[in-house]
C-alpha positions in Angstrom: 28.2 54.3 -45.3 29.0 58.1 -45.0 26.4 59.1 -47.4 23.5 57.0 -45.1 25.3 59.2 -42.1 25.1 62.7 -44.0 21.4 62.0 -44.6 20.7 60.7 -41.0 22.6 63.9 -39.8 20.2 66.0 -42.0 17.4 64.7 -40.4 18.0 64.8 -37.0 16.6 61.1 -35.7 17.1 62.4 -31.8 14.3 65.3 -32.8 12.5 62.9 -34.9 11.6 61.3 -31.7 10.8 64.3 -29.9 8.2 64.8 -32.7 6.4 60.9 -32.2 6.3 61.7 -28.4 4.3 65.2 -29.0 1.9 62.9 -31.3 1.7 60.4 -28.4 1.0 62.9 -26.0 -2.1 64.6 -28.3 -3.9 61.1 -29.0 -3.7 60.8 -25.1 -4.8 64.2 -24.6 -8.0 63.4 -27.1 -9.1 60.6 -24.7 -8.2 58.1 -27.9 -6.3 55.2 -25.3 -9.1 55.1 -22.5 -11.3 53.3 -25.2 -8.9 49.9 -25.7 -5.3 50.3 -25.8 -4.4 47.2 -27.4 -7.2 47.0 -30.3 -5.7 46.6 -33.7 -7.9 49.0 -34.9 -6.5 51.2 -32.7 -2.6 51.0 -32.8 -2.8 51.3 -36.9 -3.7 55.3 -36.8 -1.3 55.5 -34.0 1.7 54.1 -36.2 0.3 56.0 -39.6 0.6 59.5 -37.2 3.5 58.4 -35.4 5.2 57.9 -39.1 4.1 60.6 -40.4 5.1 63.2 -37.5 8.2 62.1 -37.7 8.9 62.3 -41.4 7.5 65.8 -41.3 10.0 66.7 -38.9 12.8 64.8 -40.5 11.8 66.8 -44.1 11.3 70.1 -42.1 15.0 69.6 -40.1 16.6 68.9 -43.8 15.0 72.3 -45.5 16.3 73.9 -42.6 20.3 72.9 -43.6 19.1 73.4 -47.1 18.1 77.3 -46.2 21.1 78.0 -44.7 23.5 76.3 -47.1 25.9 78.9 -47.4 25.6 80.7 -43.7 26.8 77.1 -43.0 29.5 76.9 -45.0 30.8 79.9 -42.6 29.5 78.8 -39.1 28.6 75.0 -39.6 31.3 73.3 -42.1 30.9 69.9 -40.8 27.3 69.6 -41.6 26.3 67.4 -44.3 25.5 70.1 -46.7 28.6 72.2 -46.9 31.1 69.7 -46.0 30.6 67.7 -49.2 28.9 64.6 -48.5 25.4 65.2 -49.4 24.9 67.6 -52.4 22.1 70.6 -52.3 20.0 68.5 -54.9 19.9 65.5 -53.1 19.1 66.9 -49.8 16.4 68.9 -51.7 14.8 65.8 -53.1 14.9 63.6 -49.6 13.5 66.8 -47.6 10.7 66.8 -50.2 10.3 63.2 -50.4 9.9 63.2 -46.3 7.4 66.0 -46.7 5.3 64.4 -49.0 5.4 61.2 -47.3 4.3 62.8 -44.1 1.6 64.4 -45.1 0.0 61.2 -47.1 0.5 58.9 -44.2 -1.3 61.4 -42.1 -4.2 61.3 -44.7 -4.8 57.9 -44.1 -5.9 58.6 -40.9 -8.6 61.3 -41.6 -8.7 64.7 -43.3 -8.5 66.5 -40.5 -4.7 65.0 -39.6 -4.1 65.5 -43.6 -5.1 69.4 -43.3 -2.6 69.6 -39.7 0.5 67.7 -41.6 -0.4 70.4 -44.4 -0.1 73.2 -41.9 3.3 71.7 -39.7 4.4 71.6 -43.7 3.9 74.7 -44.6 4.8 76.2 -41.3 8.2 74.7 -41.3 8.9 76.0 -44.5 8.0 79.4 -43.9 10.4 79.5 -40.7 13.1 77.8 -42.7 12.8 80.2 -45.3 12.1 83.6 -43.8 11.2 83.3 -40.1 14.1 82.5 -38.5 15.6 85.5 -39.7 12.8 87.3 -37.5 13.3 88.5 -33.9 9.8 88.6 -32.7 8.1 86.4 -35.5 10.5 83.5 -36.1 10.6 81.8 -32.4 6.2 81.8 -32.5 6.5 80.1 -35.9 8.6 77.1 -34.5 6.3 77.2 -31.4 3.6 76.9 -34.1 5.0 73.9 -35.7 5.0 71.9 -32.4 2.1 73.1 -31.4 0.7 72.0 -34.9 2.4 68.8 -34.1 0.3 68.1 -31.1 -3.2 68.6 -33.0 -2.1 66.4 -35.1 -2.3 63.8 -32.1 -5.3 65.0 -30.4 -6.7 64.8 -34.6 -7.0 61.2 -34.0 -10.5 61.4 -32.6 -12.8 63.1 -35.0 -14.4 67.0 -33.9 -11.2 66.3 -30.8 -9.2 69.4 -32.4 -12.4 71.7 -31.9 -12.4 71.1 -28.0 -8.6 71.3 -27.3 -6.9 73.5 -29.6 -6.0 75.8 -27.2 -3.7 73.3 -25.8 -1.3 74.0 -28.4 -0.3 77.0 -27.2 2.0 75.5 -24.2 4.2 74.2 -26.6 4.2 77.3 -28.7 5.6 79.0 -25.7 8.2 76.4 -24.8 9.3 75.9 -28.2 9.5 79.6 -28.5 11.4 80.0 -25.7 14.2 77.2 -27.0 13.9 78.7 -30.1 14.6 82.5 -29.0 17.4 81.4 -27.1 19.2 79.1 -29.6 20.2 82.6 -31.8 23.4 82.4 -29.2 24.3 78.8 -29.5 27.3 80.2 -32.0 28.6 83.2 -31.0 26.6 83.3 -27.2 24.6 86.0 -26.0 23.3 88.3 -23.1 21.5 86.4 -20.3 18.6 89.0 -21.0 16.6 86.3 -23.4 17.9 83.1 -21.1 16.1 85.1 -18.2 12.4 85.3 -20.7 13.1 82.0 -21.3 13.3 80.5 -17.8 10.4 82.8 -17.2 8.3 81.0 -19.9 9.7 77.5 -18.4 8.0 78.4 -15.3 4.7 79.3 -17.1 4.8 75.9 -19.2 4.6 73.9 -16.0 2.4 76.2 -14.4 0.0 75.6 -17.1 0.2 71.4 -17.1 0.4 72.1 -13.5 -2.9 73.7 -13.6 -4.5 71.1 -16.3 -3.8 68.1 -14.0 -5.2 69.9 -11.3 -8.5 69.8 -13.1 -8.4 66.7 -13.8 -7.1 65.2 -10.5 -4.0 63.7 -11.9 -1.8 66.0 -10.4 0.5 63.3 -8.6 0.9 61.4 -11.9 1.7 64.8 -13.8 4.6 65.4 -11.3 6.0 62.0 -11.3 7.7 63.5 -14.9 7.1 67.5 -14.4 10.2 67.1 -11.8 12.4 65.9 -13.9 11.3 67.7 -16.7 12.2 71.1 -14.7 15.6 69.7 -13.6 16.3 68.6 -17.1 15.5 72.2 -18.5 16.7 74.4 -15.6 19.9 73.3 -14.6 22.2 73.9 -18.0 20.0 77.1 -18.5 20.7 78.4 -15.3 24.4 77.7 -16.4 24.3 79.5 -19.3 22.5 82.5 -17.9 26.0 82.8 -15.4 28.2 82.1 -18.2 26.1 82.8 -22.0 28.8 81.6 -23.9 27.9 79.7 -27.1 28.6 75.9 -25.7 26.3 76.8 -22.8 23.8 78.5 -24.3 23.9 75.3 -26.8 23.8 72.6 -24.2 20.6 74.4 -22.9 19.0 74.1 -26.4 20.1 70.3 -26.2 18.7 70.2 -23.3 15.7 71.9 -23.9 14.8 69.5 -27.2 15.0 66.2 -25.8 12.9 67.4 -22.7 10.2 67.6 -24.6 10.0 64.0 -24.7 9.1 64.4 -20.5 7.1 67.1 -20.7 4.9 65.1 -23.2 4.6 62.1 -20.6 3.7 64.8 -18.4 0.7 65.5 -20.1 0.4 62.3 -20.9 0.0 61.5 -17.2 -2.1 64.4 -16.6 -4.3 63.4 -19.3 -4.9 59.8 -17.4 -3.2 58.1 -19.4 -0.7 57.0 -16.6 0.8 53.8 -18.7 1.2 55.7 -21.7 3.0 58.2 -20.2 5.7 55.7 -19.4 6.2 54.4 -22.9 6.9 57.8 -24.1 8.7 58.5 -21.4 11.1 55.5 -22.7 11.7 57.5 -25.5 14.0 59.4 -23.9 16.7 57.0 -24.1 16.4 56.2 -27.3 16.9 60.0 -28.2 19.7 60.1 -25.7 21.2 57.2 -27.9 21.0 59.4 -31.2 21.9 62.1 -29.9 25.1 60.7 -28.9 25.8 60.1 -32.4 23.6 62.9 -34.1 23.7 66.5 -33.3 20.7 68.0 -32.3 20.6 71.5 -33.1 
């Protein structure tokens, strides 16, 4: 029973969720749901991307404790990894396996979603590796991995990734922003980066702000961009008065599971109004594993 727990802690199942609702919110986003919801032919590439988004991030979230191994042992000595219950070879082998089980299941859905589960690969690699060691560089590479991660939803509809790639860079910024500020979860930080960051915020709902707008769904975008801004704002706004380590880390928290309403958000915005609820019921669910998995 503690082994099953030190490899659900290596994977992160509350940030596994986050990943299925950026999916969600792409296939939306591609106009994939306004042409029968409920078709069988339909939900199957839903589930084979949902899977596979989530085993990505579940084998990219493992790599990650396997990179930092031994700065673990130092700052982190109740993760899995350095505390003794799952060895460096076996948490090798299950982040590869994850990996390689992502990107197949996306394959089954086209070659286009294959090529995106390549990148998110590849992509999370690289940051666990070498670009979180990189002021500048290392919070854009996250970004990029989200940002992957919601092509790989829009990738559902065939030539879809052509027309709306350059909606993947609102959750490049976000997840940049989390991603800059999380270097102080340990030992805290200035409130100088906590002040880009809610800067950033502020530009990430400006922009699905402006996207519902053209659409005329802005009502339906609010209904979860208000919550989404309290969720984000309020612990941030703590830590920026007080950037010590457990603040700075409850903003992070805070930040990760958020995504799962700023993906209804353009869920909604996209017109997808009912979908939007469903992954809006997410949330609880992360909520749940989070309770009992940390998320950072």
């Amino acid at each position: 029973m503690k082994k099953s727990t030190g490899y659900f802690r290596l994977m992160r199942p509350a940030n596994m969720v986050t990943a299925v609702a950026d999916v969600l919110a792409g296939i939306a986003l591609s106009g994939f749901f306004t042409t029968g919801l409920f078709d069988v032919s339909h939900i199957l590439p839903v589930l084979l991307l949902s899977i596979s988004t989530a085993l990505l991030y579940g084998g990219g979230v493992v790599f990650n404790d396997v990179f930092d191994a031994d700065l673990d042992r130092v700052e982190r000595p109740e993760r899995s990894i350095p505390s003794g219950l799952i060895s460096y070879k076996e948490a090798f082998t299950l982040g590869t396996i994850l990996l390689l089980a992502g990107i197949v299941f996306a394959f089954t859905v086209n070659v286009v979603s294959g090529l995106l589960s390549l990148a998110i690969t590849i992509c999370a690699l690289i940051y666990n590796k070498w670009g979180k060691h990189q002021s500048v560089i290392g919070p854009v590479n996250m970004g990029l991995c989200r940002g992957l991660n919601l092509l790989l939803g829009i990738s559902i509809v065939s030539g879809s990734v052509s027309n709306w790639w350059f909606i993947a860079i609102v959750p490049i910024i976000y997840i940049s922003s989390i991603t800059m500020i999380s270097r102080g979860e340990v030992h805290g930080s200035s409130s100088k980066p906590l002040y880009g960051a809610s800067f950033l915020y502020a530009l990430v709902i400006a922009l699905i702000l402006y996207f519902s707008f053209t659409k005329n769904t802005l009502i339906f975008a609010l209904i979860f961009l208000l919550p989404f801004a309290w969720m984000i704002f309020k612990p941030l706004l703590k830590a920026i008065k007080m950037p010590s380590g457990p603040n700075i880390g409850k903003s992070v928290k805070a930040g990760v599971i958020a995504l799962i309403v700023m993906d209804a958000a353009w869920t909604a915005a996209s017109g997808s109004f009912y979908v939007a609820i469903i992954v809006a019921l997410l949330l609880p669910i992360s909520f749940w594993l989070a309770r009992m998995f940390a998320v950072t």
